[in-house]
Short mmCIF file of the C-alpha atoms (twelve columns), coordinates in Angstrom:
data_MODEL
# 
_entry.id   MODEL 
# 
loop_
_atom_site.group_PDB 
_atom_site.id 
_atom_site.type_symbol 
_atom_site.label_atom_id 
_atom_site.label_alt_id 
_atom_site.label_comp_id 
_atom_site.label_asym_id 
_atom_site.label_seq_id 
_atom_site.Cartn_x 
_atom_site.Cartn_y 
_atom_site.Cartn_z 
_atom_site.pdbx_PDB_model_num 
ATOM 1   C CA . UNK A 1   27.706  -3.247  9.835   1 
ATOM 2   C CA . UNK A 2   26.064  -0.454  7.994   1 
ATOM 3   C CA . UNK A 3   22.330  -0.716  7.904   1 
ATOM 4   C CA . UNK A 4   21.621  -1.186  4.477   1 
ATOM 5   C CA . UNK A 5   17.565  -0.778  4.954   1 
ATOM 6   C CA . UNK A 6   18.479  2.553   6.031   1 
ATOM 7   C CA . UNK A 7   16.505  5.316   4.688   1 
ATOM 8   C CA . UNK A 8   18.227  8.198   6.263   1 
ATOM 9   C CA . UNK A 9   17.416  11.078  4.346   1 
ATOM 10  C CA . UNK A 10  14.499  10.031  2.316   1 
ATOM 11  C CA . UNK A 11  11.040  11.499  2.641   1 
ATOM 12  C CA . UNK A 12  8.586   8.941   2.159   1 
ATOM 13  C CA . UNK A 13  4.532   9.592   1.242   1 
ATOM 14  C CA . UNK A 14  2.283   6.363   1.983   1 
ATOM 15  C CA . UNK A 15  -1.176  6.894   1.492   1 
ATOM 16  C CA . UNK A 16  -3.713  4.989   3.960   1 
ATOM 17  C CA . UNK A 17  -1.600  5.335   6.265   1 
ATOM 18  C CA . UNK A 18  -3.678  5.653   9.782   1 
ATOM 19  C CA . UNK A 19  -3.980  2.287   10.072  1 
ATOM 20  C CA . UNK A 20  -3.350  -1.112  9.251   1 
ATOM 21  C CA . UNK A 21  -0.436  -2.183  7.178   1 
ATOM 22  C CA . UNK A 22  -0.136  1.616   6.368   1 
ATOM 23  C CA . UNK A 23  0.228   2.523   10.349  1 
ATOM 24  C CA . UNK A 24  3.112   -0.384  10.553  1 
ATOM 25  C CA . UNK A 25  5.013   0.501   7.384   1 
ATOM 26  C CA . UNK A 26  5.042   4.162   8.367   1 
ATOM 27  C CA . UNK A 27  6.549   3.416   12.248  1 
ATOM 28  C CA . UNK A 28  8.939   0.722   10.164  1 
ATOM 29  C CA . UNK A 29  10.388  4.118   8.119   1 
ATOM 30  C CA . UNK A 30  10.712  6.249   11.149  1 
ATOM 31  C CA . UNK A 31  12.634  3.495   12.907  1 
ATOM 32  C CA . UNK A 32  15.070  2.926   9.672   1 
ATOM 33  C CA . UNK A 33  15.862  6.524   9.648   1 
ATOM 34  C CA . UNK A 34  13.662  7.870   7.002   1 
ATOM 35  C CA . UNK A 35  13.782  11.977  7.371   1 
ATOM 36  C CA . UNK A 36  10.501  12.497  6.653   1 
ATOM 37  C CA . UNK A 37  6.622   10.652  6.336   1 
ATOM 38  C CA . UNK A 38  3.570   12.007  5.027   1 
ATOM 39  C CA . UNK A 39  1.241   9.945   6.684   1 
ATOM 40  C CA . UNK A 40  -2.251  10.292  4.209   1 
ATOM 41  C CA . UNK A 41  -5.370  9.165   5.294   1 
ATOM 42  C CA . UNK A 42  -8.872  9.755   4.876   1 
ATOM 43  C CA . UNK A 43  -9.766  10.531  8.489   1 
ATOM 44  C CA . UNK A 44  -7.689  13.458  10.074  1 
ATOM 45  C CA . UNK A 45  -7.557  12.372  13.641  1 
ATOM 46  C CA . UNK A 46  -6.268  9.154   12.272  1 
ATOM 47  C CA . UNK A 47  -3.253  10.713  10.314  1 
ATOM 48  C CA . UNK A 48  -2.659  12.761  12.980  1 
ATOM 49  C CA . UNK A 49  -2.319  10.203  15.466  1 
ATOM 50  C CA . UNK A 50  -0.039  8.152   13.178  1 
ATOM 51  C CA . UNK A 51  1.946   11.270  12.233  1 
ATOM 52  C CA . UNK A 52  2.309   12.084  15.875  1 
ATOM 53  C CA . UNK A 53  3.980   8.379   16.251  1 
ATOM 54  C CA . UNK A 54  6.219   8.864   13.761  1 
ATOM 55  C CA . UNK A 55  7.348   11.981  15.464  1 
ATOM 56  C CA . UNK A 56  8.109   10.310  18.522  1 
ATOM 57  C CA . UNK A 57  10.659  8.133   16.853  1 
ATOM 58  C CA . UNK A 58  12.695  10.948  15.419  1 
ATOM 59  C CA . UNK A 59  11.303  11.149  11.910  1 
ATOM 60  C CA . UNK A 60  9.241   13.957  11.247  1 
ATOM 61  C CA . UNK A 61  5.738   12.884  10.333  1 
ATOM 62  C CA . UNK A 62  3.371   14.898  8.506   1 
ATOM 63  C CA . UNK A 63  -0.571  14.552  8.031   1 
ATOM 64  C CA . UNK A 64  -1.768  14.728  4.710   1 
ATOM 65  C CA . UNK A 65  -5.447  14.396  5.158   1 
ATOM 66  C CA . UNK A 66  -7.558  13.865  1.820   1 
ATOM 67  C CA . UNK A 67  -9.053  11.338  -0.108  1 
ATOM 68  C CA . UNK A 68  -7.548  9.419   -3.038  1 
ATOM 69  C CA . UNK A 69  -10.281 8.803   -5.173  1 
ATOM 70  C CA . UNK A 70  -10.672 12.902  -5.538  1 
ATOM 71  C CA . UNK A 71  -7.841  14.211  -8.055  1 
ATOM 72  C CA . UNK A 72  -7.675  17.554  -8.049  1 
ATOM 73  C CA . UNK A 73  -7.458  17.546  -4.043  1 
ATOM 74  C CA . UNK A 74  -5.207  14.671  -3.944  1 
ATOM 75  C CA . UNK A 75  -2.764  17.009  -6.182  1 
ATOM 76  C CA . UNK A 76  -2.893  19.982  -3.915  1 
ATOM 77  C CA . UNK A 77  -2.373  17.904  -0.786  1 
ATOM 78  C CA . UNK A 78  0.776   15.860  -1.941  1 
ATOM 79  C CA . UNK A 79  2.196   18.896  -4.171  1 
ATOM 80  C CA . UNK A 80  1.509   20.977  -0.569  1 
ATOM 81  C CA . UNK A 81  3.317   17.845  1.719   1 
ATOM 82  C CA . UNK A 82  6.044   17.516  -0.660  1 
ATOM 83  C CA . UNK A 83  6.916   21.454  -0.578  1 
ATOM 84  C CA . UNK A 84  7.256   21.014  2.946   1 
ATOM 85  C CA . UNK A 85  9.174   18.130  3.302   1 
ATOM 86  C CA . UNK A 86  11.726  19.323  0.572   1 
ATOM 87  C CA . UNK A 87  11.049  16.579  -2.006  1 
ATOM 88  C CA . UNK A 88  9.926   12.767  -2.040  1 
ATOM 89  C CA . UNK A 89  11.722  9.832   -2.507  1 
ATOM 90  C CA . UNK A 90  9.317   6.799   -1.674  1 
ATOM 91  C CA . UNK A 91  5.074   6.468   -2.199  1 
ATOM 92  C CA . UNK A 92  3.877   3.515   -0.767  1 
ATOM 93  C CA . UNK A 93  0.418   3.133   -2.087  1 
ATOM 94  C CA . UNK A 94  -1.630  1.525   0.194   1 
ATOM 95  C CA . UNK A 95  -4.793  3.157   0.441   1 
ATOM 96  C CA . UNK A 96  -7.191  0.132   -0.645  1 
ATOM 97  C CA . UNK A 97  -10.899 -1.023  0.458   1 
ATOM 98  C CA . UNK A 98  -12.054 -4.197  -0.029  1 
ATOM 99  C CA . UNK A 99  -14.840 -4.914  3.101   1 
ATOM 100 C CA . UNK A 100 -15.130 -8.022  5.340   1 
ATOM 101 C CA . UNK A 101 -13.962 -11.133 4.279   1 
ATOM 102 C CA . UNK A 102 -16.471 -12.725 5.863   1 
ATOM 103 C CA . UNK A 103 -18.908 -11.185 3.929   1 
ATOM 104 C CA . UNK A 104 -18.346 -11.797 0.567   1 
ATOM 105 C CA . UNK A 105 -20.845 -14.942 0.199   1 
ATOM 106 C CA . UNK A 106 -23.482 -11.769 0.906   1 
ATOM 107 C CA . UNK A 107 -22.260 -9.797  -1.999  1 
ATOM 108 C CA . UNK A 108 -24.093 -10.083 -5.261  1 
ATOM 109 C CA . UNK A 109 -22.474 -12.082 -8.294  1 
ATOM 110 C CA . UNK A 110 -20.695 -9.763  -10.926 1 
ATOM 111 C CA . UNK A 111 -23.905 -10.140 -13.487 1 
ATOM 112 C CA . UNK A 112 -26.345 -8.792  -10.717 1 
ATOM 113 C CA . UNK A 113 -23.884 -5.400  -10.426 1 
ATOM 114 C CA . UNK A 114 -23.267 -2.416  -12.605 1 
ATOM 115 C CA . UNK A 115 -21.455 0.759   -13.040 1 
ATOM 116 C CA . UNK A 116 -22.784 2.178   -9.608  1 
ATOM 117 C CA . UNK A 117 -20.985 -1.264  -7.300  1 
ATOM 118 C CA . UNK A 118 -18.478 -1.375  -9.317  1 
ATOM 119 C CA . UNK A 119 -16.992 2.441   -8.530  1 
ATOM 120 C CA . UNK A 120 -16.668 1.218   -4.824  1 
ATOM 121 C CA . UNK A 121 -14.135 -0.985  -5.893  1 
ATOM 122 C CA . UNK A 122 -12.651 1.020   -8.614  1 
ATOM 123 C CA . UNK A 123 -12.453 3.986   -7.032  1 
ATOM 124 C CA . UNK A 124 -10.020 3.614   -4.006  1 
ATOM 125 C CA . UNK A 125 -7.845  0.039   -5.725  1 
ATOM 126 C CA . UNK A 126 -7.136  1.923   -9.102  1 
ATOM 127 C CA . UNK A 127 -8.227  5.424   -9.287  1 
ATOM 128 C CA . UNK A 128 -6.870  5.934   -6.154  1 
ATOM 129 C CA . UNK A 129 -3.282  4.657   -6.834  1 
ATOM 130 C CA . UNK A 130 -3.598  6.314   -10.479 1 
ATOM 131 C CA . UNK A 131 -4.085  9.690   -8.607  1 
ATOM 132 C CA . UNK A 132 -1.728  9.828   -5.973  1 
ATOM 133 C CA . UNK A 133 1.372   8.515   -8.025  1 
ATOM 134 C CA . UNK A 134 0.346   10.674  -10.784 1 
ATOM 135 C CA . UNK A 135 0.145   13.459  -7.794  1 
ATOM 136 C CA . UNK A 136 3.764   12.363  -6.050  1 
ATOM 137 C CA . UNK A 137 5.554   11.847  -9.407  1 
ATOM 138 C CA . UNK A 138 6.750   15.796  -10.167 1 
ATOM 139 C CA . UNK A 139 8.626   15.532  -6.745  1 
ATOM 140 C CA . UNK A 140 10.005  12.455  -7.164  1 
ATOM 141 C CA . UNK A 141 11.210  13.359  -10.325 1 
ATOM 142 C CA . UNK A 142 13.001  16.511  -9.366  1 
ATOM 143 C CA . UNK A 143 14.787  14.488  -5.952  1 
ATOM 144 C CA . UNK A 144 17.934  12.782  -6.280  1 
ATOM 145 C CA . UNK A 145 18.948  9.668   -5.298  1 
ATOM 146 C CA . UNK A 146 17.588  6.101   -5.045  1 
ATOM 147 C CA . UNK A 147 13.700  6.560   -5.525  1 
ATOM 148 C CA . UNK A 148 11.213  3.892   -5.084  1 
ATOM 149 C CA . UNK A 149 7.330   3.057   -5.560  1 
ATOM 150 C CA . UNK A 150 5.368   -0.101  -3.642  1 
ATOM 151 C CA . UNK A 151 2.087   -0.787  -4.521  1 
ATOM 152 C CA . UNK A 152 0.458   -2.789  -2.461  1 
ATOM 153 C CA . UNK A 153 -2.372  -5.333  -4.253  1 
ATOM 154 C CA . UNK A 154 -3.684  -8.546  -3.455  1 
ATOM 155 C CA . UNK A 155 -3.258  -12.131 -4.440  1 
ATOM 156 C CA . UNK A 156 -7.308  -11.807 -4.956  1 
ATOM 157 C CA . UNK A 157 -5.801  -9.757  -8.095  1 
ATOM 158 C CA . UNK A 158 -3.311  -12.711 -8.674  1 
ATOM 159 C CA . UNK A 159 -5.753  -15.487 -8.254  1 
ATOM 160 C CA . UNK A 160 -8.894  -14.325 -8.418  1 
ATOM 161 C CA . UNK A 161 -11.581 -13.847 -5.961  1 
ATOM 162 C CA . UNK A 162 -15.394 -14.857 -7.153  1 
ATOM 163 C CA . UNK A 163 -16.750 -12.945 -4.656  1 
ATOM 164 C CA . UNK A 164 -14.845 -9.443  -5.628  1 
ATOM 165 C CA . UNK A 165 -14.496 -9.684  -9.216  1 
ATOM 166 C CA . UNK A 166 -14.068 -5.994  -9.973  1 
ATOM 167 C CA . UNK A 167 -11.896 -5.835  -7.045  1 
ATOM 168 C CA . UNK A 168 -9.819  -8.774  -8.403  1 
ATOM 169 C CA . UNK A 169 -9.481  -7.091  -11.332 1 
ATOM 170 C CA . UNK A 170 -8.618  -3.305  -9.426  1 
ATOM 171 C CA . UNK A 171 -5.841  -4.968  -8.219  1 
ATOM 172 C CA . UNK A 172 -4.403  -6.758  -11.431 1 
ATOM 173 C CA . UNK A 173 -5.041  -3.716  -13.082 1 
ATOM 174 C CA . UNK A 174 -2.756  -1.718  -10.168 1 
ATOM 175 C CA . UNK A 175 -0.080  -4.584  -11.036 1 
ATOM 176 C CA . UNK A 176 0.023   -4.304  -14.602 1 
ATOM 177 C CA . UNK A 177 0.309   -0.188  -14.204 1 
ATOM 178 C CA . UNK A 178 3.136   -0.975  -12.048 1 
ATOM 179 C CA . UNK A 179 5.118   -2.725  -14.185 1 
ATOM 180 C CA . UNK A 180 4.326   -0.192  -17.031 1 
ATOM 181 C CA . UNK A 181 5.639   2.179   -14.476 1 
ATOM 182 C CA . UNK A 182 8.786   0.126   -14.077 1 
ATOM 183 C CA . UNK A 183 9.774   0.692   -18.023 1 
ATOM 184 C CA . UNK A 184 8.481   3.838   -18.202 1 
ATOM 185 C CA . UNK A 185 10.249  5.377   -14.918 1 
ATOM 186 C CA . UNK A 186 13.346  3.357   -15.538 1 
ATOM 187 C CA . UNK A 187 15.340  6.486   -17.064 1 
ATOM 188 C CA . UNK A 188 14.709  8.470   -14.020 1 
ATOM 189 C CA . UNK A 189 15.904  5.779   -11.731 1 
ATOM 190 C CA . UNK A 190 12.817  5.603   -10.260 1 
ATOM 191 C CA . UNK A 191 11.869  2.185   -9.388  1 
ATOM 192 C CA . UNK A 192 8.524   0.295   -8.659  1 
ATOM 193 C CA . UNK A 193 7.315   -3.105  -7.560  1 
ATOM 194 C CA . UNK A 194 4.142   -4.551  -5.808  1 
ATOM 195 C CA . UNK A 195 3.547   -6.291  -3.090  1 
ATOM 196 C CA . UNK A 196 0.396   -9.075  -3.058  1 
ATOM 197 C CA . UNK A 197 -0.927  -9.645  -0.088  1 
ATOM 198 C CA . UNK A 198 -3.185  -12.718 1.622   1 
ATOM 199 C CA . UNK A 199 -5.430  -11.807 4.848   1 
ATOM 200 C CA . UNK A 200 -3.542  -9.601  7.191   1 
ATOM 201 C CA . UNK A 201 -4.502  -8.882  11.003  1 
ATOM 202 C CA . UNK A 202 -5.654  -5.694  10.357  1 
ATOM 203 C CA . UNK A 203 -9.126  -3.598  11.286  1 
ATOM 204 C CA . UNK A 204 -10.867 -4.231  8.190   1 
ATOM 205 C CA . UNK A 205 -10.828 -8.108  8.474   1 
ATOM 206 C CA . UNK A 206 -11.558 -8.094  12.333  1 
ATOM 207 C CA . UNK A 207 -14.684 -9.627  11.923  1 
ATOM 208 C CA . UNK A 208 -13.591 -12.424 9.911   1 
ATOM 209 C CA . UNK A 209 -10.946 -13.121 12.774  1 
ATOM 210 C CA . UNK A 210 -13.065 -13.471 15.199  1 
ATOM 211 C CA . UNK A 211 -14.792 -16.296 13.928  1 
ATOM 212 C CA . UNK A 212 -12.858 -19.829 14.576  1 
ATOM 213 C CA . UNK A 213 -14.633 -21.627 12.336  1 
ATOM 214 C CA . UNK A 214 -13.766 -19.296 9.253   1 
ATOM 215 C CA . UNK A 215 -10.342 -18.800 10.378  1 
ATOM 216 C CA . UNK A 216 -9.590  -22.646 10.112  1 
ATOM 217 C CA . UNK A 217 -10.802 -22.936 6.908   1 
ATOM 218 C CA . UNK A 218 -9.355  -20.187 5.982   1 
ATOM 219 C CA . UNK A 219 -5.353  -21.205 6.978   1 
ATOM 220 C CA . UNK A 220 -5.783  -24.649 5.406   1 
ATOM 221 C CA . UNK A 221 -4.795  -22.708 2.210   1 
ATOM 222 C CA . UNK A 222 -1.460  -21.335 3.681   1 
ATOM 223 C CA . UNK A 223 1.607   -23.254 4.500   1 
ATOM 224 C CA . UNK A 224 2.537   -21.037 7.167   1 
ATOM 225 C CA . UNK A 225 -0.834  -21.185 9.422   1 
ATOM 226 C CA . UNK A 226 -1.304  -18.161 11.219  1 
ATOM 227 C CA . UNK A 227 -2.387  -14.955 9.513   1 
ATOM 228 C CA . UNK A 228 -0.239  -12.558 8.059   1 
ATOM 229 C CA . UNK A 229 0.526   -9.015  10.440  1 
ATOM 230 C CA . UNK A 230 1.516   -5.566  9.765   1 
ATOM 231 C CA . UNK A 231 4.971   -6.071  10.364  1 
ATOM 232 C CA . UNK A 232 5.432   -8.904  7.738   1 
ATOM 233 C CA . UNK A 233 3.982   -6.717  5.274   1 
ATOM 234 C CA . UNK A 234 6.267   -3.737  6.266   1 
ATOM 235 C CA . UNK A 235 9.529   -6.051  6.425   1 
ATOM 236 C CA . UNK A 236 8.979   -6.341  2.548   1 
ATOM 237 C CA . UNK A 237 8.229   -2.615  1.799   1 
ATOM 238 C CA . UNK A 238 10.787  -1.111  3.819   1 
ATOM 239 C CA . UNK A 239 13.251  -3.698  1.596   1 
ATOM 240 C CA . UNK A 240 11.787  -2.480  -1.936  1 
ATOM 241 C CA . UNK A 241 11.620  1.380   -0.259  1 
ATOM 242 C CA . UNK A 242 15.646  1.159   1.108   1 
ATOM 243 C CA . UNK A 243 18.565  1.006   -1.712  1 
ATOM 244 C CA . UNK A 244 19.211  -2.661  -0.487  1 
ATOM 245 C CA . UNK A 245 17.073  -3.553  -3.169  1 
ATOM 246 C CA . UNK A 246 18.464  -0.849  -5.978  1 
ATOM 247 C CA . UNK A 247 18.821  -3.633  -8.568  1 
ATOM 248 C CA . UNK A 248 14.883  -4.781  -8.477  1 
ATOM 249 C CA . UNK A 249 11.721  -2.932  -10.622 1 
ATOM 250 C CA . UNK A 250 8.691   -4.057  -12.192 1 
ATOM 251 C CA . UNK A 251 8.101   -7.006  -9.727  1 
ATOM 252 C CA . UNK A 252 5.858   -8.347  -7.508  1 
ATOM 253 C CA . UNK A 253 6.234   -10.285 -4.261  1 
ATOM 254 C CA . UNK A 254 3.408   -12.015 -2.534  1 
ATOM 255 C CA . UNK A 255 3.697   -11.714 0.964   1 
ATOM 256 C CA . UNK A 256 1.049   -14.395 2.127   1 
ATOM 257 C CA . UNK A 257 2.080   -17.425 4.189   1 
ATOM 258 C CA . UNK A 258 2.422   -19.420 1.279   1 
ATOM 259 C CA . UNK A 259 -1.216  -18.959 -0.288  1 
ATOM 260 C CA . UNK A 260 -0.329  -19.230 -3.594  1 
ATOM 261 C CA . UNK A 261 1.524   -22.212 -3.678  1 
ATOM 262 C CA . UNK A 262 -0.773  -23.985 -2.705  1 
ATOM 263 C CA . UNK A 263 -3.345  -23.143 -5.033  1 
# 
């Protein structure tokens, strides 16, 4: 049967990318074919390393080393990737900061912050995506075929999180652009959806792993209980990036062992 997550011939940006979810969905694009992926991430060795993985699976990976939350760089360094890939077809925006779960009771409440904590947040989980689809969009404009934007958010933008309001709201706010995307890209066949996401095994929650005691508490709010992976995430974006799902825009899919439900 003809593999219909294939992305043979697509060139594929996903920012954050030398790590994490962004590491996984990368090596999950290589492996399906894709052409072509511009691996960003703040730290150059990093998106090297990740790029140099993706090379070793056929694809040809290419570092795009800047960060999001500056706009006139970010538009050089895609505009530059682009060019040298020959166009873009997917962004995966996943470039996203949110700091250990298990430190959030330590964070001061919302009326103890201003302007100053609430740019760390900001910055990366809106600005960030705002820049480097805003950045991407002239190439995917001018490339043909099935085209396709992820965003990647949280259910902490679905739900709510006391302990990360602005973040909460970063992330509902990257949601609601992406369904204003959805309309307004819709002529151009250019589709985008979201993906929320619960805890994932990933280098930025380490610490909270590694402590039983808030891991149990923590999975008696999922129906599946074990925390999410890479992978999991990636099986999801590599379905909204590949033309198996050419009929599907302005969504979003939580990918969280059931957190929501039971909520």
């Amino acid at each position: 049967m003809e593999d219909i997550l294939s992305l043979k011939g697509k060139v594929a940006l996903i920012s954050g990318a030398g790590q994490g979810v962004g590491r996984q969905v990368a090596l999950h694009f290589a492996a399906h074919g894709c052409s072509t992926v511009i691996v960003n991430d703040f730290f150059e060795k990093r998106a090297r390393s990740v790029a140099d993985e993706v090379s070793a699976l056929g694809s040809k990976g290419i570092p795009a080393v800047v960060d999001v939350t500056d706009f006139d760089s970010v538009m050089k360094v895609v505009d530059g990737a682009a060019s040298e890939a020959g166009g873009l077809h997917i962004l995966v925006n996943n470039a996203g900061n949110a700091g250990p779960s298990d430190k959030l009771d330590d964070l001061p409440p919302f009326w103890e912050t201003g302007p100053d904590e609430w740019q760390r947040w900001l910055g990366t989980n809106l600005y960030g995506v705002l820049n480097v689809t805003r950045a991407a969009l002239p190439a995917m404009m001018a490339s043909q075929g099935d085209r396709s934007i992820v965003n990647v958010i949280s259910d902490a933008g679905r739900v709510g999180e006391p302990g990360l309001v602005v973040y909460s709201g970063a992330k509902a706010a990257t949601a609601g652009l992406g369904r204003g995307l959805a309309k307004a890209l819709g002529a151009h066949k250019i589709r985008v959806n979201s993906v929320s996401l619960a805890s994932i095994n990933t280098p930025g929650v380490s610490t909270m792993l590694d402590n039983p005691e808030h891991v149990k508490k923590m999975l008696r709010q999922y129906i599946i209980r074990r925390v999410g992976e890479p992978q999991d995430v990636a099986n999801m974006i590599l379905f909204l990036a590949s033309e198996a799902s050419s009929w599907i825009s302005g969504q979003t899919y939580p990918v969280n062992g059931g957190y929501s439900v039971s909520q």
